[in-house]
C-alpha positions as CSV (number, residue, x, y, z in Angstrom):
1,X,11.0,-3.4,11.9
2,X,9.2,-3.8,15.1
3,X,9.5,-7.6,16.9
4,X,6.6,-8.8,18.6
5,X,7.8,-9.1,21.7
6,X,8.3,-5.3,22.1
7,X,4.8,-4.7,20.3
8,X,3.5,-6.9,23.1
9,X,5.4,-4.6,25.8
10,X,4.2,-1.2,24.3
11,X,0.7,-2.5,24.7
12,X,1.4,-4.4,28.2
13,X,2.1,-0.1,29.1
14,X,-0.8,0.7,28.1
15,X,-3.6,1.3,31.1
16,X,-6.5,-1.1,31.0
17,X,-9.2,1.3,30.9
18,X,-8.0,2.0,27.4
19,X,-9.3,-1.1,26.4
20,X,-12.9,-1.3,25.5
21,X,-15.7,-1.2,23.1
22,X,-14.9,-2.3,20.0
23,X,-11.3,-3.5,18.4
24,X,-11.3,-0.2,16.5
25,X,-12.2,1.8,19.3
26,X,-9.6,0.0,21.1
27,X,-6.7,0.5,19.1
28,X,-7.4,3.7,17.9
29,X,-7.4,4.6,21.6
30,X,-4.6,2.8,22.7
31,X,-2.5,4.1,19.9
32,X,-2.9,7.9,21.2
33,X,-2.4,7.2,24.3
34,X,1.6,5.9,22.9
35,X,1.5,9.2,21.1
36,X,1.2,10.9,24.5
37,X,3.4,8.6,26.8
38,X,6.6,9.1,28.0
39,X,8.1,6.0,27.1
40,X,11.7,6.4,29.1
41,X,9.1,4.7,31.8
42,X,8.0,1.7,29.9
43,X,8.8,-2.0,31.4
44,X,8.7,-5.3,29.8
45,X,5.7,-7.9,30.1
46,X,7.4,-9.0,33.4
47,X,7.1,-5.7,35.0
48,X,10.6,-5.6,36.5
49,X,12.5,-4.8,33.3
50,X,13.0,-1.6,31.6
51,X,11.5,-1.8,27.9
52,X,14.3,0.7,26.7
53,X,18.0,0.5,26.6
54,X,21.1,-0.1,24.6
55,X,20.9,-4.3,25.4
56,X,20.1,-6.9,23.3
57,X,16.9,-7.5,25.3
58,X,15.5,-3.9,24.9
59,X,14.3,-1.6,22.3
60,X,15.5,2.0,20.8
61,X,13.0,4.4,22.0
62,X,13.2,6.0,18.7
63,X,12.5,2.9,17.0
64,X,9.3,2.8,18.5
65,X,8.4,6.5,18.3
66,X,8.6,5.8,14.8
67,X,6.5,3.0,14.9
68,X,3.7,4.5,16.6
69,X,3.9,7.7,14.2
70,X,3.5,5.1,11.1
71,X,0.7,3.4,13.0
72,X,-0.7,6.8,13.5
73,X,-0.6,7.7,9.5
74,X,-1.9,4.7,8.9
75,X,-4.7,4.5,11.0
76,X,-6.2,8.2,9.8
77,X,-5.5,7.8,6.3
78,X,-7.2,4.8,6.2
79,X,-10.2,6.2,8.2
């Protein structure tokens, strides 16, 4: 289970000239460019605080790794 609030964070990491085109183009892009990322770097929305960590307020880096391999599956079986 991903929460929002950290979906919203993975993509706030995400470098605007990955943005563009279409919505598929988009995501599709955006969603290798997580593949590729070293997430131990990530922040939150607010840019001061660290996305990943063992708080209540962060997220398990393996959580999301997960996530973005399931997006990943997803998004080429379905195209």
């Amino acid at each position: 289970m991903a929460p929002s609030y950290f979906l919203e964070c993975l993509l706030f990491n995400v470098p605007d000239h990955r943005y563009g085109g279409d919505y598929e183009m988009s995501f599709e892009d955006c969603l290798r460019w997580l593949a590729d990322s070293n997430l131990i770097d990530f922040v939150c929305q607010n840019g001061v605080v660290p996305l990943f960590g063992s708080t209540e307020e962060q997220w398990d880096q393996a959580k999301a790794r997960k996530l973005i391999e399931e997006l990943m599956f997803l998004w080429d079986s379905w195209y």
